[in-house]
C-alpha positions in Angstrom: 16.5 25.3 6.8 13.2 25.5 5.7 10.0 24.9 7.7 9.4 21.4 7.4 13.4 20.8 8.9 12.2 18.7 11.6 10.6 16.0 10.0 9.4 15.2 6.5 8.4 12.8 3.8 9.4 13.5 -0.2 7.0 11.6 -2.5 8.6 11.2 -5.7 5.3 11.3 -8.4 8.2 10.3 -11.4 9.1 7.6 -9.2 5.2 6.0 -9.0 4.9 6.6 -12.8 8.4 4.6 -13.6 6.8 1.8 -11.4 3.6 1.7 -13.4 6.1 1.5 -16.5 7.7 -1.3 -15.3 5.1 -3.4 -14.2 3.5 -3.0 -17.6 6.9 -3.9 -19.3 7.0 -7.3 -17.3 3.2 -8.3 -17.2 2.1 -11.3 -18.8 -0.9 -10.1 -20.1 0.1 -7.2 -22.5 -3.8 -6.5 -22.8 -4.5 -6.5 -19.0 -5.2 -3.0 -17.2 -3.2 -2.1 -14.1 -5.0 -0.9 -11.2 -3.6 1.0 -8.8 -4.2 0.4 -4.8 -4.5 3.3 -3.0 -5.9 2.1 0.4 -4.5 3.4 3.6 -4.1 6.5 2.0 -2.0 4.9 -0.5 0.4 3.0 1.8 1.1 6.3 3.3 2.2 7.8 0.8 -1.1 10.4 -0.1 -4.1 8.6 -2.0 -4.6 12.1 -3.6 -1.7 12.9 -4.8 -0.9 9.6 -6.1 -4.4 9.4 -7.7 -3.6 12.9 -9.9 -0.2 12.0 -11.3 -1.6 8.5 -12.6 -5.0 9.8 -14.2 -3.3 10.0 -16.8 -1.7 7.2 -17.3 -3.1 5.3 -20.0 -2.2 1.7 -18.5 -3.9 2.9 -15.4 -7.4 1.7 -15.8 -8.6 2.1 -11.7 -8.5 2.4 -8.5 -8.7 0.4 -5.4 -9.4 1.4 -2.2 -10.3 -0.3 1.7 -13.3 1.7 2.6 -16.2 4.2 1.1 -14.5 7.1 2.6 -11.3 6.4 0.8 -13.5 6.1 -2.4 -15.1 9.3 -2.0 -12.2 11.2 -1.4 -10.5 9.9 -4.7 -14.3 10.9 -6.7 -13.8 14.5 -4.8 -10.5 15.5 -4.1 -8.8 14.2 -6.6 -11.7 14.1 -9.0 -10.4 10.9 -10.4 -12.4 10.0 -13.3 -11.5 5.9 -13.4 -13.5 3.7 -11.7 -12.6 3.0 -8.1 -13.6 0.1 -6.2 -13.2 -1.2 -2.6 -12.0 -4.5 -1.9 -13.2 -4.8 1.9 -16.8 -4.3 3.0 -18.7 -1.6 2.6 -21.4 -0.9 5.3 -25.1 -0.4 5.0 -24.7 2.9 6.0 -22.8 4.0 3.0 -24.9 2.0 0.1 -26.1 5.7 -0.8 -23.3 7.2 -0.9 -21.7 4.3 -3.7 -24.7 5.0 -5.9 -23.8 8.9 -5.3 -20.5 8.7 -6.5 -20.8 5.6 -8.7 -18.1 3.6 -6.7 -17.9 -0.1 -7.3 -18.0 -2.3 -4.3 -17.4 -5.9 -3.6 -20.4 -8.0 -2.3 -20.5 -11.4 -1.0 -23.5 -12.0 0.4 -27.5 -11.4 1.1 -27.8 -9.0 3.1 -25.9 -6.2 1.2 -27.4 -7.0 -2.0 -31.0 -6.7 -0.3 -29.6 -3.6 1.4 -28.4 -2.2 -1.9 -32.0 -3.2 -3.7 -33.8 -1.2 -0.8 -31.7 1.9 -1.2 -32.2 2.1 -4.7 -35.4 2.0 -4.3 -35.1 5.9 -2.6 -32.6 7.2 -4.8 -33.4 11.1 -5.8 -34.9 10.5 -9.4 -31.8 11.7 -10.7 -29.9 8.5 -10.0 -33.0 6.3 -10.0 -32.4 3.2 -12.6 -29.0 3.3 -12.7 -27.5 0.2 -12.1 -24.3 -0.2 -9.0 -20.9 -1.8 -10.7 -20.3 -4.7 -8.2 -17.2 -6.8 -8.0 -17.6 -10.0 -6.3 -14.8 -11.9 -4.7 -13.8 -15.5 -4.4 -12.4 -17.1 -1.9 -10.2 -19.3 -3.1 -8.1 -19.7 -0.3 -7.0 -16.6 1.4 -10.2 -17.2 3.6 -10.7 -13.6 4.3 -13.9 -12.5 2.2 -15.5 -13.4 -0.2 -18.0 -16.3 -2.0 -16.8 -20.1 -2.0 -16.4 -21.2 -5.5 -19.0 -24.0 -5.5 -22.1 -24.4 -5.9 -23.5 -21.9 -2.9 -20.7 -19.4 -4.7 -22.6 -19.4 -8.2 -25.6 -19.3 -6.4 -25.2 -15.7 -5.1 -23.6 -15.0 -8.3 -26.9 -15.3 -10.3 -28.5 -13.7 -7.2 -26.6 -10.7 -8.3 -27.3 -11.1 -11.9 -31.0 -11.0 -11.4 -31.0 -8.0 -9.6 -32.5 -5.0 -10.8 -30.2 -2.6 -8.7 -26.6 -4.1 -9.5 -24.9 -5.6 -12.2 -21.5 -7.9 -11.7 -18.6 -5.5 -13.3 -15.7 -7.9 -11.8 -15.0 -10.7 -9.8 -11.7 -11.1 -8.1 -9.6 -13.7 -5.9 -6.5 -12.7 -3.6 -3.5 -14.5 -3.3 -2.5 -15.4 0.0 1.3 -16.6 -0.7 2.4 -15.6 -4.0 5.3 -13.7 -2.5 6.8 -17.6 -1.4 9.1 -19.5 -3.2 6.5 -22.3 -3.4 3.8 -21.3 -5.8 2.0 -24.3 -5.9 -0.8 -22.6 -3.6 -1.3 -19.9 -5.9 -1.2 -22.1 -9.0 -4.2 -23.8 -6.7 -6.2 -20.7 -6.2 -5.8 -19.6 -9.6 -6.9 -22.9 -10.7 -10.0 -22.7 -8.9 -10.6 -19.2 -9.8 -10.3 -20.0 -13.2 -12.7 -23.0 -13.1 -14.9 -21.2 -10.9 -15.3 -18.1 -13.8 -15.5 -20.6 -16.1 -18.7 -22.1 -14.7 -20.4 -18.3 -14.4 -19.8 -18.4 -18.3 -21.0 -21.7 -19.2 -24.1 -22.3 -16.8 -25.0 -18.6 -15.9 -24.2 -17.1 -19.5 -22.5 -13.7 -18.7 -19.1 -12.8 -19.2 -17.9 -10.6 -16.2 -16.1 -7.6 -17.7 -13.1 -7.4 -15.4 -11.9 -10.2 -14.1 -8.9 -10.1 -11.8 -6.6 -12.1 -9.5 -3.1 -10.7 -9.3 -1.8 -8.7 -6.8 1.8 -7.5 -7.0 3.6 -10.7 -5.9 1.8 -11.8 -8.6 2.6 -9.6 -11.0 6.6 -9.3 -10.0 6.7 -13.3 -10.1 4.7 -13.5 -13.0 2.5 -15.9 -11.0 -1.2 -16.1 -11.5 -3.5 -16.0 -15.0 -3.9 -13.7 -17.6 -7.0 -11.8 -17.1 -8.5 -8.3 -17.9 -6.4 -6.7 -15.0 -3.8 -6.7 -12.8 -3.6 -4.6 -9.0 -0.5 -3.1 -7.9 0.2 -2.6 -4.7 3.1 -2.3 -2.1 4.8 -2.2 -5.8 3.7 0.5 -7.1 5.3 2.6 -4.2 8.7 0.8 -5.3 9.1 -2.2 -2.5 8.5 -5.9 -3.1 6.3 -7.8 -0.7 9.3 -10.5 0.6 12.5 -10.9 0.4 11.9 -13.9 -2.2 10.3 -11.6 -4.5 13.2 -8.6 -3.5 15.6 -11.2 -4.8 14.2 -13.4 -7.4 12.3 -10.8 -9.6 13.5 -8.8 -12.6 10.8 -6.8 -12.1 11.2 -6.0 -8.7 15.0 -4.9 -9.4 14.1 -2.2 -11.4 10.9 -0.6 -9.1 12.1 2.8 -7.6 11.3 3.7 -4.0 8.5 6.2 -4.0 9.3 7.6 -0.4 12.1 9.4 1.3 12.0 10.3 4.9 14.4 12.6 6.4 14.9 15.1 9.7 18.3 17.6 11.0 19.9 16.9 13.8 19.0 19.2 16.5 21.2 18.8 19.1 25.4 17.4 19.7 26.9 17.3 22.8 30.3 15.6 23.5 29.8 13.1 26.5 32.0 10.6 28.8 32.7 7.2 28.8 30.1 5.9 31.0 27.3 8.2 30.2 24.0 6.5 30.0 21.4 7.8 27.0 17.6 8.0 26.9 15.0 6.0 29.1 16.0 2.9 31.2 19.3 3.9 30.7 19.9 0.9 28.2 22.5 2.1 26.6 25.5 3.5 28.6 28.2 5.1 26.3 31.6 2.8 26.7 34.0 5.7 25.6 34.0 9.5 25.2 31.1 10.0 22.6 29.2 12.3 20.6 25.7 12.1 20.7 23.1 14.0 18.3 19.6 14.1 19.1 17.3 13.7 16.0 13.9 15.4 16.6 11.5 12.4 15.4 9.9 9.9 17.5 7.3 6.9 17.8 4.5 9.6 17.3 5.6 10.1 14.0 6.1 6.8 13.2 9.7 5.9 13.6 9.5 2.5 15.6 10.5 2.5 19.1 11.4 -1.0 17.9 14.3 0.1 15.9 15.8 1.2 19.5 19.8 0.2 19.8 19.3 -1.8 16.4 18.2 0.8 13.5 20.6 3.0 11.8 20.3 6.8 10.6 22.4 8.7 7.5 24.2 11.2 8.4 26.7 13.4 6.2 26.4 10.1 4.3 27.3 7.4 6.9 25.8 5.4 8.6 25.2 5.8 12.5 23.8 4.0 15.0 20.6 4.6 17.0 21.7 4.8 20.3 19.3 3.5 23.6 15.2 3.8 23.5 13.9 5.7 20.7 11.5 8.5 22.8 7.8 9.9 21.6 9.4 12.7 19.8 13.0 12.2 19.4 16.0 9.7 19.5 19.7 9.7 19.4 22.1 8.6 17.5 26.1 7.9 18.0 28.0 10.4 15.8 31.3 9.9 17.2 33.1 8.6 14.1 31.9 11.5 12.0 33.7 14.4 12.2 32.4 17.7 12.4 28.5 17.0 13.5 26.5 19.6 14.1 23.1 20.8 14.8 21.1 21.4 12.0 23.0 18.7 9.8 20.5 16.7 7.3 19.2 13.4 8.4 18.2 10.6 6.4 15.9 8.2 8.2 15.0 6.3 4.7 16.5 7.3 1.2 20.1 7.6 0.3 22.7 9.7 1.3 25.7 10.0 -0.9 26.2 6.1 -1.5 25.0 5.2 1.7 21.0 4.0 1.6 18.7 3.0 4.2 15.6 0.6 3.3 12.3 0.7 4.4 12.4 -3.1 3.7 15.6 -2.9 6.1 14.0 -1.1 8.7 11.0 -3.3 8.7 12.8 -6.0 8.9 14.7 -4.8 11.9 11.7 -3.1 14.1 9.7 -6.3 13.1 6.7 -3.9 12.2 7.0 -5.3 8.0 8.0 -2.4 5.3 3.9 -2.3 4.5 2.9 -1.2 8.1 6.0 1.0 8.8 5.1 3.2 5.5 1.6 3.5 6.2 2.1 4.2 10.2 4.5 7.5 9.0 1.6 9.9 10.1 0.1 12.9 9.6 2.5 14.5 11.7 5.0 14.1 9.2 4.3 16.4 6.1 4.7 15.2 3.0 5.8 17.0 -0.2 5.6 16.2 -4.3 7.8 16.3 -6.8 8.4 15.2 -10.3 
């Protein structure tokens, strides 16, 4: 065994690459660029890692992140040479540091492009004139950021035109239920994003370079409109955002899962019928049993949700999770699997054999949602590349 035996995460790179193949294979808009989300370190799965094996990858044309620390760690770390935006809120407190490192943030209001204006105004006079890529969002009825797209909405868009420190690069819109079988709401957003776009055109007279509105539900259900690019998401690591998507997509068949999560078992011990297991006692064994003790636990990220309902691979069958999952460790029921024994493999998500366990399944069981369950498998858990 080597020195990772106790707990870790394989990122397969080949895997995010097929992904990016596939999207591109089922977008609507051949022409469109694809940019990949990396937020939450992207999904969990390394932002930096993820970020080197897709520079370059021509259909990659940026990045998206959640904050200005993110961003500057894809401009340093992974010396990313795409442009990166962030699709939340950046804080006064970083405006230098977006001019620094030329990242593209999303404004929506007053106060940050007066904020923006006064920092430029101290810029070393190497950076001095240099206009900020912005991206502005609409709200078109996720109602989460973003300008209204009315009147007030084009508004602050010529605000930002007349600007001396910033110039619009994009403007964007979110779906809030494209992943639903019902896609009338989305055909509503994009209807207003389209009209509202259309008005920046004809009464400000300034095409936005990249325009964009589809996230992956989007893009799997070919929902949305054909604009200069696309973000991918939760699929890019290889899930689909529902169930409807899961099953209704051609697209979303073919996506591979990115991340594999796996352990050894480090203890089996034979017990008798009547023998409770872990804390509270809620599970009390109702025969002779084996019982192996896997050494991974809610501080890693397993839910202690999944107690006495998730399931574990081992020697390529499935057993049961057997009473409370603990900090550090859990067990599991081995007793109709011959010859257990300590230091056998364990797969908590991937396949074994023909056996496979989800991370779809496993949020859907713990109630957590496959999104937050991959991006709450910490830094305790190491994670390694290949392909």
């Amino acid at each position: 065994m080597d020195e990772h035996a106790r707990v870790l995460a394989v990122i397969d790179l080949s895997a995010v690459r097929h992904n990016i193949a596939v999207l591109k294979k089922h977008q609507k808009n051949k022409d469109a660029g694809i940019c990949a989300v990396l937020k939450a370190d992207g999904y969990g799965h390394g932002a930096v890692e993820i970020a080197k094996a897709l520079e370059g990858e021509r259909d990659v044309t940026a990045y998206a992140v959640a904050t200005t620390a993110e961003a500057v760690q894809l401009k340093t770390e992974a010396q990313v040479k795409k442009p990166v935006m962030i699709l939340g809120h950046a804080f006064p407190e970083s405006d230098g540091t977006l001019f620094t490192y030329d990242i593209q943030p999303s404004v929506f209001y007053e106060e940050t492009v007066r904020s923006l204006e006064e920092t430029a105004k101290k810029l070393p006079e190497a950076l001095r004139g240099a206009k900020l890529r912005v991206h502005i969002p609409v709200d078109t009825g996720m109602g989460r950021i973003g300008v209204t797209p009315d009147d007030a909405g084009l508004a602050f868009v010529r605000r930002v035109l007349e600007s001396e420190a910033l110039i619009p690069e994009g403007i964007f819109t979110h779906f809030a239920a494209a992943d639903e079988a019902d896609e009338a709401f989305t055909a509503e957003q994009t209807e207003r994003f389209r009209a509202f776009v259309g008005r920046v055109r004809d009464e400000l007279h300034y095409e936005i370079p990249c325009i964009h509105s589809d996230n992956s539900a989007a893009m799997l259900m070919h929902r949305g409109g054909p604009f200069h690019m696309e973000r991918a998401g939760i699929a890019l690591y290889g899930m689909a955002p529902s169930s409807f998507v899961r099953e209704n997509s051609a697209a979303a068949k073919e996506l591979k899962p990115v991340l594999s999560w796996h352990s050894h078992v480090s203890f089996v011990k034979e017990v008798p019928s009547g023998t409770p297991v872990s804390y509270g006692r809620t599970f009390v064994t109702n025969r002779p049993s084996v019982i192996a003790t896997v050494p991974v636990g809610y501080a890693d990220g397993y839910p202690r949700l999944l107690s006495g309902k998730g399931d574990v691979l081992i020697r390529g069958r499935r057993v049961p999770v057997t009473g409370r999952v603990c900090m550090d460790q859990f067990m599991a029921d081995v007793t109709e699997v011959e010859g257990v024994r300590a230091g056998d493999p364990v797969t908590l998500i991937g396949r074994d054999g023909d056996a496979c366990i989800t991370a779809e399944e496993l949020g859907d069981l713990s109630g957590r949602f496959h999104y937050e369950l991959v991006c709450c498998i910490n830094k305790r858990v190491p994670r390694e590349y290949r392909g």
